[in-house]
N, C-alpha and C positions, 0 to 999 in steps of 0.2 A: 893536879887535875889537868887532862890535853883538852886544851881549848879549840882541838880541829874534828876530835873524834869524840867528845864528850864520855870517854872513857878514866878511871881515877887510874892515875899514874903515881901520884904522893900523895903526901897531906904532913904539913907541918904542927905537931901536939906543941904546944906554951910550952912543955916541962921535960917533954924526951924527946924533943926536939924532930928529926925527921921520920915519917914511918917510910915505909916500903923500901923500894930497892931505886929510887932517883933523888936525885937532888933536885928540890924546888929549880934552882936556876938553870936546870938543866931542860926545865919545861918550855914550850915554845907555844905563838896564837897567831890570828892575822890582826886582832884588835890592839893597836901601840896607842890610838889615843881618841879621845871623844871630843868633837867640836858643838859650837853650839851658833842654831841659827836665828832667822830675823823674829827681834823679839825676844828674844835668850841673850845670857849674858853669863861667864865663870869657863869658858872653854878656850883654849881646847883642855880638856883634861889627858894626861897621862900618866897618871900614877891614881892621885886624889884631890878631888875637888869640890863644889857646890853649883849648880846649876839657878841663875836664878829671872827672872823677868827686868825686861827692861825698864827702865823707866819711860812714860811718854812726856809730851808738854801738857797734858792737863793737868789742871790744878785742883788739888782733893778737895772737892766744894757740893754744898747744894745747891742745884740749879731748878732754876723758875722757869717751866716752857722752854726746857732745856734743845738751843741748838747743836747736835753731835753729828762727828765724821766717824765712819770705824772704815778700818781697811781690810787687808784679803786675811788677816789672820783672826777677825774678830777682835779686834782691840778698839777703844772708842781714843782715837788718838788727839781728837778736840772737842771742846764743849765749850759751848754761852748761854747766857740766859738768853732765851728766845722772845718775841713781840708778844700782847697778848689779846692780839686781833682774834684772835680763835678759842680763847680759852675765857672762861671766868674769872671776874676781877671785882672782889667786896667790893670796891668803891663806886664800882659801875654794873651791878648786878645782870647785865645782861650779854647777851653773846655777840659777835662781833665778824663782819669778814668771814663767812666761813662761803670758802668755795674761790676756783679760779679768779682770779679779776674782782674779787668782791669790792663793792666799796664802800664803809661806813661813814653814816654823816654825822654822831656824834656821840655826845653820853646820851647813855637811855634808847638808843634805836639798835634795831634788829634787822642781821642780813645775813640772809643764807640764800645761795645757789651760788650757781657759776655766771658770774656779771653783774650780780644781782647789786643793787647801791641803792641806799638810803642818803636824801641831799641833803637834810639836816636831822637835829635832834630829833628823839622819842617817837620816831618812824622806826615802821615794820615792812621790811623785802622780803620774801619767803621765794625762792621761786627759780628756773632760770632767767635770767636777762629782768626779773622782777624791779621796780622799782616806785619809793613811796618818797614824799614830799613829808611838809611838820604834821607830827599827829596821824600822818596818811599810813594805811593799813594797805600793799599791796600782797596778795597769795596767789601764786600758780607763774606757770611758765609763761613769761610774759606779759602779765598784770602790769599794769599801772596805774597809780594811786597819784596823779599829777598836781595836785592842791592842796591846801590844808582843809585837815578830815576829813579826807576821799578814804572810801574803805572799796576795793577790789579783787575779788576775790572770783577765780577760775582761769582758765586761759582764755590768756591775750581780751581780756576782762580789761574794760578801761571807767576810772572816773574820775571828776575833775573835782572844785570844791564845796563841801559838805555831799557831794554827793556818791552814794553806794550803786556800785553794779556786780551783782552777785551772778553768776554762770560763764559758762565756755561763750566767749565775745560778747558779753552783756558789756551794754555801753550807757553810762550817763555821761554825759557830753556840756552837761549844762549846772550851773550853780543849784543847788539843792535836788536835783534828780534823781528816781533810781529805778533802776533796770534792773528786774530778778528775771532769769530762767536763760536757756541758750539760745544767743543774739537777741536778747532783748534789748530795746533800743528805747531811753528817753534822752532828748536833746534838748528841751528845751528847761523854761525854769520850774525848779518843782514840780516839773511832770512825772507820772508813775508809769511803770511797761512789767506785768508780770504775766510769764509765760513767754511758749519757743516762740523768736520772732514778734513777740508784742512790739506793739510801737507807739509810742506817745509823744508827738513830733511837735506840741504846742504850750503855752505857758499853763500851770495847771491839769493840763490834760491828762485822763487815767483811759487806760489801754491792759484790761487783765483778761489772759486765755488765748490758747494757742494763735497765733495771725490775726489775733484784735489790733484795730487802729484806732487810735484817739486823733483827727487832726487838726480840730479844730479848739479853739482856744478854752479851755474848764469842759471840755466835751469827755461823755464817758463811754467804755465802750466795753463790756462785759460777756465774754462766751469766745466758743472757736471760731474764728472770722468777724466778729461781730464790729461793726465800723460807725462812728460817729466823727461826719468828717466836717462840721461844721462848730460852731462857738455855739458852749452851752448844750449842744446837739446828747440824748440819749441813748444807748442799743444796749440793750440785754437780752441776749439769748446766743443760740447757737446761730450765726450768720445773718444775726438783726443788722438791720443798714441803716443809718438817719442822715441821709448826704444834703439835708431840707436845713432851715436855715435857723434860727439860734433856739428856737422852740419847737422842733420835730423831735421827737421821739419813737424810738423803736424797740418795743418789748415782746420780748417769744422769739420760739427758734423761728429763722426764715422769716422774717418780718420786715417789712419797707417801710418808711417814712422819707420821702423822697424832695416833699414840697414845703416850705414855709408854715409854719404850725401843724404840720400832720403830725397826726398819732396813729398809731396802729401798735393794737395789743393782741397779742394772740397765735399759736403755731400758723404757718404761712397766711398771714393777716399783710393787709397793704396797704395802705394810707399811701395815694401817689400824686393828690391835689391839692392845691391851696386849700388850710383849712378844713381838711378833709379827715373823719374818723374812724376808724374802722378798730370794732373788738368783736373779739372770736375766733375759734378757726375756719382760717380758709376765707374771714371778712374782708371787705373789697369795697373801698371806698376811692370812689376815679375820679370824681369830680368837686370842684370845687364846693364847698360849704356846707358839703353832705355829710350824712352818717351811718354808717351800716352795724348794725348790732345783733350777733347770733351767729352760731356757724354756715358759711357761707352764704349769708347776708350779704347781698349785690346793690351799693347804692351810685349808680352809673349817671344820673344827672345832676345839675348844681342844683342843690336847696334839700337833693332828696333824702327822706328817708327811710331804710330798711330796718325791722326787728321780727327778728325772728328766724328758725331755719329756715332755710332757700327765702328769704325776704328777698324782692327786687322790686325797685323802681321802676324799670322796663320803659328810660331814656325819657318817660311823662314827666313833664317839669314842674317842679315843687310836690311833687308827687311823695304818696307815704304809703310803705308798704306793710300789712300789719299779717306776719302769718302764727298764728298757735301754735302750739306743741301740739302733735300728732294730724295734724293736715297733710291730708294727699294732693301734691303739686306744689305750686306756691302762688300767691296773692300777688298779683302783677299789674298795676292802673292802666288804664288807657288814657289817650286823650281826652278829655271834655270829662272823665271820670279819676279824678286824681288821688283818690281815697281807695285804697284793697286790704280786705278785713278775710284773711282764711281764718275756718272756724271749723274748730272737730265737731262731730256727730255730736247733736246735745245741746253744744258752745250756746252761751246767750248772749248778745254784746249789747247795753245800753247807752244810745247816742244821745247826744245833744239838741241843743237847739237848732234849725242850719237857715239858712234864707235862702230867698226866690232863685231858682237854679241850679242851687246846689248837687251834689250829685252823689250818689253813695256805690261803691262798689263793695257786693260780699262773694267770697267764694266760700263752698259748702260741699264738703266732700269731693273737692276739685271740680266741681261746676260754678262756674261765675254767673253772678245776679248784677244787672247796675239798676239802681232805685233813683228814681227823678225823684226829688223832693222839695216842693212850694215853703212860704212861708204862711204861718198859720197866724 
């Protein structure tokens, strides 16, 4: 057969020996021998041979977390057992080091991101650059869980010990603290801050709802804005204030309590005097030791008092303003008549006893009466 033209030139038969008109040896190729390259081993061949694989330096074994090299031909030319910072290990059921720079602090802790390090036992890092103390739970990029049983969870979420800061930069800063929602902040011991920005900045103190402050020491502060910035001090509503001092209280959206015992309950209700009380909406109690009850009930001198709608005082001192339901205008005293009784169409009011002097003011369908009255 010509090994140039792939044309049959002979062929030698076992038993009649040459066919055609050539002698095998008289045949001619360009192929005289086969070599063999890296990684091969049985060449060169020139007649007949076996081609076979080389040997490498590994040693036929199973490997655990197996370390290998392979080079340009696909061959794994080294193997070790590997660490098993990364892998599952029966005796320590938990996972280990996973991620650049990891670093684990012992049996039983968890660490995953890149930096992320647990500084001792049965701590959890979850995170980039995460990191948790004993017991301590840090999760997210940048958590940190700095104490025992601090649990952390969100970014750059920080707590110290026993205490939890759940959201993106929620901070408990403080021994038993916690801060739930983004940048919520409790600092102090056992203060609570739930919602964006809550803040509860004193011992006890609870601060729940978007920019609520608690700043004062067991002071509570409930709604968006809602601020109690005194010890003890109460606010519930939307942007209730009690900045008054360990007994002021502020209840309803927009509500002030601003003074030492004030109370004010009610949508834009104000208590902004000593001892001053105002309930209702829009009640307005300004002066010391008054009280205004009813929607926009004005009680504007010390001692006074307003009940009812549009009730006012009208700056008459110890003055009491009494107006009905359904009266047109409102019951306002004057001087030397410190009593105003409005009364709807109909109204009967039954007075008392009064002595020498005394003086009675009625309005009555928005016309004022003032009744001198003796003693009998």
């Amino acid at each position: 057969m010509s090994t140039t033209d792939g044309t049959l030139a002979g062929f030698r038969s076992p038993s009649d020996g040459f066919l055609g008109d050539r002698d095998p040896d008289d045949l001619t190729g360009t192929v005289t021998s086969i070599n063999t390259g890296v990684g091969l081993t049985g060449g060169p061949i020139t007649i007949a041979g076996t081609v076979t694989l080389t040997d490498t330096a590994v040693v036929p074994a199973a490997y655990t977390s197996a370390d290998i090299t392979v080079d340009q031909q696909g061959r794994i030319t080294a193997a070790a057992d590997g660490s098993m910072s990364a892998m599952f290990d029966p005796a320590d059921p938990v996972f280990h080091g996973t991620g650049t720079s990891a670093a684990n602090g012992g049996v039983g802790s968890v660490t995953i991101g890149v930096s992320a390090s647990t500084t001792t036992s049965t701590s959890v890092a979850v995170g980039d650059t995460a990191a948790a103390a004993l017991r301590a739970i840090a999760i997210g990029h940048n958590a940190t869980a700095s104490f025992t049983d601090a649990t952390a969870v969100g970014e750059s979420a920080t707590a110290v010990l026993n205490g939890t800061a759940l959201g993106h930069g929620a901070t408990a800063s403080f021994q038993e603290a916690t801060a739930l929602g983004e940048l919520a902040t409790a600092t102090a011991l056992q203060s609570t801050a739930v919602g964006q920005s809550a803040n509860a900045n004193q011992p006890l103190a609870t601060a729940v709802g978007h920019l609520s402050t608690a700043s004062g020491q067991r002071a509570t502060a409930i709604g968006f804005g809602a601020a109690a910035t005194s010890s003890f001090n109460i606010s519930l509503g939307e942007q209730a204030v009690s900045p008054g001092n360990d007994t002021a209280h502020a209840i309803g959206r927009l509500t002030l309590a601003n003074a030492a015992s004030a109370q004010a309950y009610g949508a834009f209700t104000d208590a902004t005097a000593t001892r001053a009380n105002a309930f209702g909406y829009a009640a307005q109690c300004i002066a010391a030791d008054a009280a205004a009850f009813g929607s926009s009930a004005l009680a504007d001198v010390a001692s006074g008092l307003a009940l009812g709608h549009l009730a006012d005082t009208n700056l008459v001192v110890n003055s009491i303003s009494l107006n009905a339901s359904g009266v047109v205008g409102n019951a306002q005293p004057v001087a030397g008549h410190e009593l105003a009784i409005g009364l709807a169409a109909g109204a009967v009011v039954v007075i008392g006893t009064f002595t020498n002097s005394h003086k009675l003011g009625v309005v009555i369908n928005g016309t004022q009466y003032h009744i001198a009255l003796d003693a009998v």
